[in-house]
C-alpha positions as YAML, in Angstrom:
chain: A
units: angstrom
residues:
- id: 1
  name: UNK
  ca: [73.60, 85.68, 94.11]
- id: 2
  name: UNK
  ca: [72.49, 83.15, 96.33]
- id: 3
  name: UNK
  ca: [71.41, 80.19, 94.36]
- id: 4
  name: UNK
  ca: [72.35, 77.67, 96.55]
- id: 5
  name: UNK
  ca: [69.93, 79.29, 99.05]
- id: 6
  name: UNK
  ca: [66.59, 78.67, 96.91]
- id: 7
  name: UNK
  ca: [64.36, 76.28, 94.98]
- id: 8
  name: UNK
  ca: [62.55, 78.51, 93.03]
- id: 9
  name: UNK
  ca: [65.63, 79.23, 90.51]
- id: 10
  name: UNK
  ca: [65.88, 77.33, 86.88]
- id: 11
  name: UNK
  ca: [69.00, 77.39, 84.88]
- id: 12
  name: UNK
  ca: [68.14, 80.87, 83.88]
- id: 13
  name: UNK
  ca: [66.80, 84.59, 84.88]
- id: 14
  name: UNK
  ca: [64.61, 86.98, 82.98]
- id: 15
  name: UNK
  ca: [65.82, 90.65, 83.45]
- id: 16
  name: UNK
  ca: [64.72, 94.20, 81.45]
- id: 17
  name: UNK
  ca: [64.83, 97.46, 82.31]
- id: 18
  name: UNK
  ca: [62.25, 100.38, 81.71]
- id: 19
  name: UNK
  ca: [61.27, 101.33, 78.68]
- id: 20
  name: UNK
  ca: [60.77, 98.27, 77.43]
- id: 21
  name: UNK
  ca: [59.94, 99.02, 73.14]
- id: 22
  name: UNK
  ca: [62.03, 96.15, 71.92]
- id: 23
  name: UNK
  ca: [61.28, 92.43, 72.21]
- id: 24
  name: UNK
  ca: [65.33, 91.86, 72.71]
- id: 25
  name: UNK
  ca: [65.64, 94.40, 75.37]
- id: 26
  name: UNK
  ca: [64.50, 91.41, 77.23]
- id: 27
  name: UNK
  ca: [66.41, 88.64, 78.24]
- id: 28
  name: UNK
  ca: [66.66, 85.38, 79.61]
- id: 29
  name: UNK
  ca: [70.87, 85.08, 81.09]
- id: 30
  name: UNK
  ca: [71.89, 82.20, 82.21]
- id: 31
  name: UNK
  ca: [72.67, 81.88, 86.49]
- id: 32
  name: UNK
  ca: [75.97, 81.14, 87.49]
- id: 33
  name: UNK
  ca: [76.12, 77.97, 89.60]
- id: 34
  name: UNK
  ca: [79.47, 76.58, 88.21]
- id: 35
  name: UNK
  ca: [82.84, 78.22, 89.19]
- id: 36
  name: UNK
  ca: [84.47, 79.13, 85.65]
- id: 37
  name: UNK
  ca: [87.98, 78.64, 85.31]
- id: 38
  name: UNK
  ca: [89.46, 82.35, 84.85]
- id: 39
  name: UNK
  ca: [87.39, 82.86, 88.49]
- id: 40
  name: UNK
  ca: [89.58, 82.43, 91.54]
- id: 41
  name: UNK
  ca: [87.61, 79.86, 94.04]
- id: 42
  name: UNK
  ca: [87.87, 82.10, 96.94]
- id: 43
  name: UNK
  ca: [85.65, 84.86, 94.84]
- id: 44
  name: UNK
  ca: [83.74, 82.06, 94.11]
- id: 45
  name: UNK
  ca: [83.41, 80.97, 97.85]
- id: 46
  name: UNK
  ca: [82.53, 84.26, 98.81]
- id: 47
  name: UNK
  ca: [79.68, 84.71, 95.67]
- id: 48
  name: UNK
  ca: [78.16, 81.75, 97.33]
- id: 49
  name: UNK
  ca: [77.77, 83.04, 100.09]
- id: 50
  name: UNK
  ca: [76.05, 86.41, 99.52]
- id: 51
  name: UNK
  ca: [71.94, 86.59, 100.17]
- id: 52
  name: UNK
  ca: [69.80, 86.11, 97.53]
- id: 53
  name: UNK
  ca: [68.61, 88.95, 95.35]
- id: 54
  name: UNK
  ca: [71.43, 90.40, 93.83]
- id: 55
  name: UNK
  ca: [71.73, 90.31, 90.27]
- id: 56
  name: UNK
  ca: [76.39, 90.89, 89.27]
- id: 57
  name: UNK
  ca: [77.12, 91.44, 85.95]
- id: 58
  name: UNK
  ca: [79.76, 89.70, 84.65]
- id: 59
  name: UNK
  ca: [83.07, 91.56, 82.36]
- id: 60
  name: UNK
  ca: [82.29, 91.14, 78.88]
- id: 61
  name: UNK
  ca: [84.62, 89.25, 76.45]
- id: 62
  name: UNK
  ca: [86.89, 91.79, 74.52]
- id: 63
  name: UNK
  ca: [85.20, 93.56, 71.69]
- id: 64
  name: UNK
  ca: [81.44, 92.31, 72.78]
- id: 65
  name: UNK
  ca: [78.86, 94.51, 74.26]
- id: 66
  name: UNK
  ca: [78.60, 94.65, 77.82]
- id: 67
  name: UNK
  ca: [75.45, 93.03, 79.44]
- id: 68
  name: UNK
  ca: [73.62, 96.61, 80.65]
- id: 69
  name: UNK
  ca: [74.25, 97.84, 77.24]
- id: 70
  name: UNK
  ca: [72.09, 94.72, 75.87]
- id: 71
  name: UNK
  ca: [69.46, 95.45, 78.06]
- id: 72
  name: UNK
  ca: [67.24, 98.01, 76.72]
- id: 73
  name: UNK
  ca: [70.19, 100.06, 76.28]
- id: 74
  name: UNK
  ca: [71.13, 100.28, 80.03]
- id: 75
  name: UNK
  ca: [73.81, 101.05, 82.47]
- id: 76
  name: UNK
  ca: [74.79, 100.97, 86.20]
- id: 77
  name: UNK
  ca: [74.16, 104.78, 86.76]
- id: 78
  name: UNK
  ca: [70.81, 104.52, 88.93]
- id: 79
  name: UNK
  ca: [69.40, 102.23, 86.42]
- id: 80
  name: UNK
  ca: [66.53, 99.73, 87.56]
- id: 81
  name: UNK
  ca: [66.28, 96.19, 86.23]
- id: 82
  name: UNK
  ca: [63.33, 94.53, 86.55]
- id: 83
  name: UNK
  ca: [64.27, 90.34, 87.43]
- id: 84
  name: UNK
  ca: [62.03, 87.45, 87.56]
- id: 85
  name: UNK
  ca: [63.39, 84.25, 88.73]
- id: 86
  name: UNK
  ca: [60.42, 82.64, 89.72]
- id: 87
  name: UNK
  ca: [60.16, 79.20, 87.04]
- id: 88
  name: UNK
  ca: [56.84, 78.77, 86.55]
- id: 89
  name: UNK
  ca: [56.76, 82.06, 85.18]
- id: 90
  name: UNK
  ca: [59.59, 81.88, 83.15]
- id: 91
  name: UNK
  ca: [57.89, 79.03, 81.22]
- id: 92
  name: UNK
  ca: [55.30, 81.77, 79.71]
- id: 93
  name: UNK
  ca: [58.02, 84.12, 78.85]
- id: 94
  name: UNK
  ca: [59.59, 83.67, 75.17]
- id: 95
  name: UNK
  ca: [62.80, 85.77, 75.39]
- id: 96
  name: UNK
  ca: [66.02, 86.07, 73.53]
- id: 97
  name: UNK
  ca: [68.40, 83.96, 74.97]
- id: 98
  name: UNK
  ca: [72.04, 85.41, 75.38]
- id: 99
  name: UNK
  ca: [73.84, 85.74, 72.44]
- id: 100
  name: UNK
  ca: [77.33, 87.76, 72.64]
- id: 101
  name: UNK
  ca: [77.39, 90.86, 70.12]
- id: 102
  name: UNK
  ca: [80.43, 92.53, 69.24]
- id: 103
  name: UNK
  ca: [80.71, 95.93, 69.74]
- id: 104
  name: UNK
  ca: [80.17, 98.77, 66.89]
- id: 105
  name: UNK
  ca: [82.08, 101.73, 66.82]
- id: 106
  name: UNK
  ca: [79.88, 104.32, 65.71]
- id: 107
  name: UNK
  ca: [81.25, 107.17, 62.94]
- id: 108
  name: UNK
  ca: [81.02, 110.83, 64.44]
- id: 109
  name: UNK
  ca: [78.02, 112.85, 62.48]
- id: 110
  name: UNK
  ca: [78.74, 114.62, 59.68]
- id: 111
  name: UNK
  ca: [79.06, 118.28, 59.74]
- id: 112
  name: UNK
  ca: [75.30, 118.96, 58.00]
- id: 113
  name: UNK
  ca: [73.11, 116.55, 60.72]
- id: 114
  name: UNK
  ca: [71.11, 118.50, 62.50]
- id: 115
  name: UNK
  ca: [70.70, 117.42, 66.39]
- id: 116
  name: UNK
  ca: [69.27, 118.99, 69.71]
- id: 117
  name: UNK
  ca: [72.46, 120.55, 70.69]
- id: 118
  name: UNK
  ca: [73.06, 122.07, 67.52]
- id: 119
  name: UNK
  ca: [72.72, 125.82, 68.82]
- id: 120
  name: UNK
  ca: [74.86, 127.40, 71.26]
- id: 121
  name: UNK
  ca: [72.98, 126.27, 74.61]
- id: 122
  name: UNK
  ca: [74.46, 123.37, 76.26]
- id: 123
  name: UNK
  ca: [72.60, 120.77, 78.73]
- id: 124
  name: UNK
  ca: [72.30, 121.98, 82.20]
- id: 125
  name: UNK
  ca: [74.44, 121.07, 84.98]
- id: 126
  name: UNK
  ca: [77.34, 122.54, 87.36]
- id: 127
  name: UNK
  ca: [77.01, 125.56, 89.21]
- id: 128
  name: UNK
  ca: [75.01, 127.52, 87.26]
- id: 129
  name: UNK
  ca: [72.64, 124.98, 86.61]
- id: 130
  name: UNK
  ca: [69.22, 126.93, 87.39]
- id: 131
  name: UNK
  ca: [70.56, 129.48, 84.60]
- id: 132
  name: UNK
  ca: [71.40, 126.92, 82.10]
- id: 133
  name: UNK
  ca: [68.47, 125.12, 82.73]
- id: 134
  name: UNK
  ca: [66.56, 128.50, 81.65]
- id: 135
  name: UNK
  ca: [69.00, 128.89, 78.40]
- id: 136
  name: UNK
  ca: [67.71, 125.01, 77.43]
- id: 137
  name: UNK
  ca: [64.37, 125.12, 77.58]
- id: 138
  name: UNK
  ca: [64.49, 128.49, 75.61]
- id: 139
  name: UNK
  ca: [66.25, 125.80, 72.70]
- id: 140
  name: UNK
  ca: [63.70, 124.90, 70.30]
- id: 141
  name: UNK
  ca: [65.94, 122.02, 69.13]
- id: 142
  name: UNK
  ca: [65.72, 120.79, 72.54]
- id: 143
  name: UNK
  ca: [61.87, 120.79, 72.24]
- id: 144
  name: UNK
  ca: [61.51, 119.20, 69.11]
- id: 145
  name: UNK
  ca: [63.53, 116.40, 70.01]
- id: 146
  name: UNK
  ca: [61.56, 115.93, 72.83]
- id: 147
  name: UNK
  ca: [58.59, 115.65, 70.99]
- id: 148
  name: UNK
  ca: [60.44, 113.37, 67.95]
- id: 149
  name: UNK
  ca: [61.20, 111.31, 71.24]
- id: 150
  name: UNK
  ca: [58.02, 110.75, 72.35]
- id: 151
  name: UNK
  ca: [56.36, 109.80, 68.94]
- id: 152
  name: UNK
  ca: [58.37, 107.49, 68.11]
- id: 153
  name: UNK
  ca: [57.76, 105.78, 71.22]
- id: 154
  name: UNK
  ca: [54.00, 105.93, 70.83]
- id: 155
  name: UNK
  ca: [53.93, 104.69, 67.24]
- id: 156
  name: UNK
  ca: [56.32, 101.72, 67.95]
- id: 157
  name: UNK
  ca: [53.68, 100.68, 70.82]
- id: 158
  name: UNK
  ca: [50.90, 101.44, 67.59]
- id: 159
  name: UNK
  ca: [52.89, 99.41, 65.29]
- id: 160
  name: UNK
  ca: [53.13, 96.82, 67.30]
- id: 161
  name: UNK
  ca: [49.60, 96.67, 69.34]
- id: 162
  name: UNK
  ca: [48.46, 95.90, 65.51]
- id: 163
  name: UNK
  ca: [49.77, 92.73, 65.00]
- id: 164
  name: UNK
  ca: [49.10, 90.09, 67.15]
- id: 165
  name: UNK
  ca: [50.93, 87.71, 65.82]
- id: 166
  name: UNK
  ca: [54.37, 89.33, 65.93]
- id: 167
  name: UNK
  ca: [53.38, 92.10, 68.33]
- id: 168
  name: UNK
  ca: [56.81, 93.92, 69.39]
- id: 169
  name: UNK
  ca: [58.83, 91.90, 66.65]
- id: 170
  name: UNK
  ca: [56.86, 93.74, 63.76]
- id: 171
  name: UNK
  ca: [59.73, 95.09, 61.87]
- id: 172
  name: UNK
  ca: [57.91, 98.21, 61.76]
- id: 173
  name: UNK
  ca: [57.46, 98.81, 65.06]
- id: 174
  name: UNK
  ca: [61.41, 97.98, 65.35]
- id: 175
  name: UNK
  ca: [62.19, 100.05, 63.21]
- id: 176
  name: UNK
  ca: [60.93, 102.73, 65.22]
- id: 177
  name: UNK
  ca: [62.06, 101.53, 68.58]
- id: 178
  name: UNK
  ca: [65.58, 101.88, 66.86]
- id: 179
  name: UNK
  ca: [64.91, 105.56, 65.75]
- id: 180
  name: UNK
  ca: [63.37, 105.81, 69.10]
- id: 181
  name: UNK
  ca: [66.75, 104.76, 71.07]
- id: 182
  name: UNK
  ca: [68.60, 107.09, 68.34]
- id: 183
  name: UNK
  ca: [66.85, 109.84, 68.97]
- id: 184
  name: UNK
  ca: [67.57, 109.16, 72.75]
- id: 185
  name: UNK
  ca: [71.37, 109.93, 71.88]
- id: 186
  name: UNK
  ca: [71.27, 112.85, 69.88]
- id: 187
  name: UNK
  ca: [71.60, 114.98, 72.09]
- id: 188
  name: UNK
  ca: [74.77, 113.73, 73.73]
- id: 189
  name: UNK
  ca: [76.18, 111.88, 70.45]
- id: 190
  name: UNK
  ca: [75.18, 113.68, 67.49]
- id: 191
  name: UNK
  ca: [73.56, 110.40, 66.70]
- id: 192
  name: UNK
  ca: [71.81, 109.98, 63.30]
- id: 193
  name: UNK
  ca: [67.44, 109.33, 63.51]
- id: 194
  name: UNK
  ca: [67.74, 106.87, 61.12]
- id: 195
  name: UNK
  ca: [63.83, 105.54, 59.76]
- id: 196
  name: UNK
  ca: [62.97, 103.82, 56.93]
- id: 197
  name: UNK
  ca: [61.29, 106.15, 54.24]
- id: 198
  name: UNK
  ca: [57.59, 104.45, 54.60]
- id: 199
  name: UNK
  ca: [57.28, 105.29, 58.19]
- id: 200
  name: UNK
  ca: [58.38, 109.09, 57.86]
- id: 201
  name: UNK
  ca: [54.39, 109.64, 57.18]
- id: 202
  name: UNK
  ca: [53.79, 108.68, 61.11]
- id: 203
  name: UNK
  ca: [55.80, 112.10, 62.26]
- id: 204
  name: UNK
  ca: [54.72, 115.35, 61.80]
- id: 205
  name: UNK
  ca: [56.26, 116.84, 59.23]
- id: 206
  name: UNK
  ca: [57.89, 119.80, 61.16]
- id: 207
  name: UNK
  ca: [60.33, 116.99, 62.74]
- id: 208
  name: UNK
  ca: [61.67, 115.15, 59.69]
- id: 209
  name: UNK
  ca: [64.82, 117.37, 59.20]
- id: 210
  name: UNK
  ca: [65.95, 115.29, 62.30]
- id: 211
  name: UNK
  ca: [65.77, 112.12, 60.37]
- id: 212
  name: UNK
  ca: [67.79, 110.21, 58.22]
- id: 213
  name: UNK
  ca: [66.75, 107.32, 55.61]
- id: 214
  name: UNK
  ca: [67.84, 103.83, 56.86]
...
C-alpha cells in the first residue's frame, strides 16, 4: 500500500518468510499500481490512500495456490514476512518471479505410514493443556520427528553451502528442503517424508522408517 506516496518502489517487491531453505520460497510479486477491472474503483480509491508499508494479498485465481502458501509455505496466522522494496537492492536479488501454480490435492496416507501422531497422545491444547503437554513429550514419535526435522534442515543448508555455483538450487539440497517441509506436516497431515534413496545415508539410521523413496 501506498505507492503513490514513494520513490523508492520499482515495478516489483521481494518478500519471504522465515525459514528460508528453498531458493523459490522467495519472491519477487509484482506492486499493484493499476486498478484491475474485477476491482471496484472506490476499493481502489481507498487502497490508494492507505500509508505505506502494508503488504495485501490478493484472492487467488480458482484452483491456484494462494500467495502465503507460495511463500515458504506460509500463512496469515502470526506469520512474519520479511519485504524489501528498496530498488537498488532488488537489482542484486535473483528471485523467482510469480508464476501461478495450481493447487494439488494431496491423497490421505496409507494405513502402514508411520508419522508422529501415530500413538495414542494427541498435540497439546484446550483445557488440559499442561497435562497433554506432559502425555507429548512422553511420545517418542514426537521426538524423533523432531530430530528428522531438524536434520534435514541442517543438511539442506550442507548441501547447498557446497556448491557455489547453484548454492540453494542444488537439487540435492532441494530435495531435502522438500522432505524438510514434509516432515513439517506429519504431524498434522499424515504427510509422507518423501527423499530420494542416495540421500537416506545423511540421516541416522534410527529415523528412516519415517521416510519414503521419492
Amino acid at each position: 500500500t501506498g505507492v503513490s506516496n514513494t520513490n523508492l518502489l520499482s515495478d516489483s517487491i521481494f518478500i519471504t518468510r522465515s525459514p528460508v531453505i528453498k531458493a523459490s520460497d522467495g519472491h519477487m510479486v509484482q506492486i499493484l499500481r493499476t486498478r484491475p477491472e474485477s476491482m471496484s474503483a472506490a476499493d481502489f480509491e481507498w487502497l490508494q490512500k492507505l500509508p505505506f508499508g502494508a503488504v495485501i494479498f490478493g484472492f487467488p485465481e480458482e484452483g491456484m495456490v494462494s500467495m502465503p502458501e507460495r511463500i515458504a509455505n506460509g500463512d496469515l496466522d502470526g506469520d512474519r514476512y520479511f519485504v524489501c522494496w528498496e530498488k537498488e537492492i532488488l537489482k542484486h536479488i535473483k528471485a523467482d518471479e510469480w508464476v501461478d501454480k495450481p493447487v494439488v490435492i494431496k491423497e490421505e496416507a496409507n494405513d502402514t505410514l508411520i508419522t508422529s501422531s501415530s500413538s495414542n497422545s494427541k498435540q497439546p491444547g484446550g483445557a488440559h493443556w499442561f497435562s497433554e503437554v506432559q502425555e507429548f513429550l512422553k511420545d517418542p514419535s514426537a521426538r524423533e520427528m523432531g530430530n528428522l526435522i531438524g536434520k534435514l534442515y541442517r543438511e539442506s543448508e550442507k548441501a547447498a553451502d557446497a556448491d557455489k555455483e547453484r548454492f540453494m538450487r542444488n537439487p540435492d539440497a532441494e530435495a531435502l528442503a522438500d522432505a524438510y517441509y514434509q516432515a513439517l506436516e506429519n504431524g498434522k497431515h499424515g504427510t509422507a517424508v518423501l527423499l530420494p534413496i542416495h540421500l537416506w545415508d545423511r540421516i541416522p539410521k534410527s529415523l528412516h522408517r519415517y521416510l519414503r523413496e521419492a
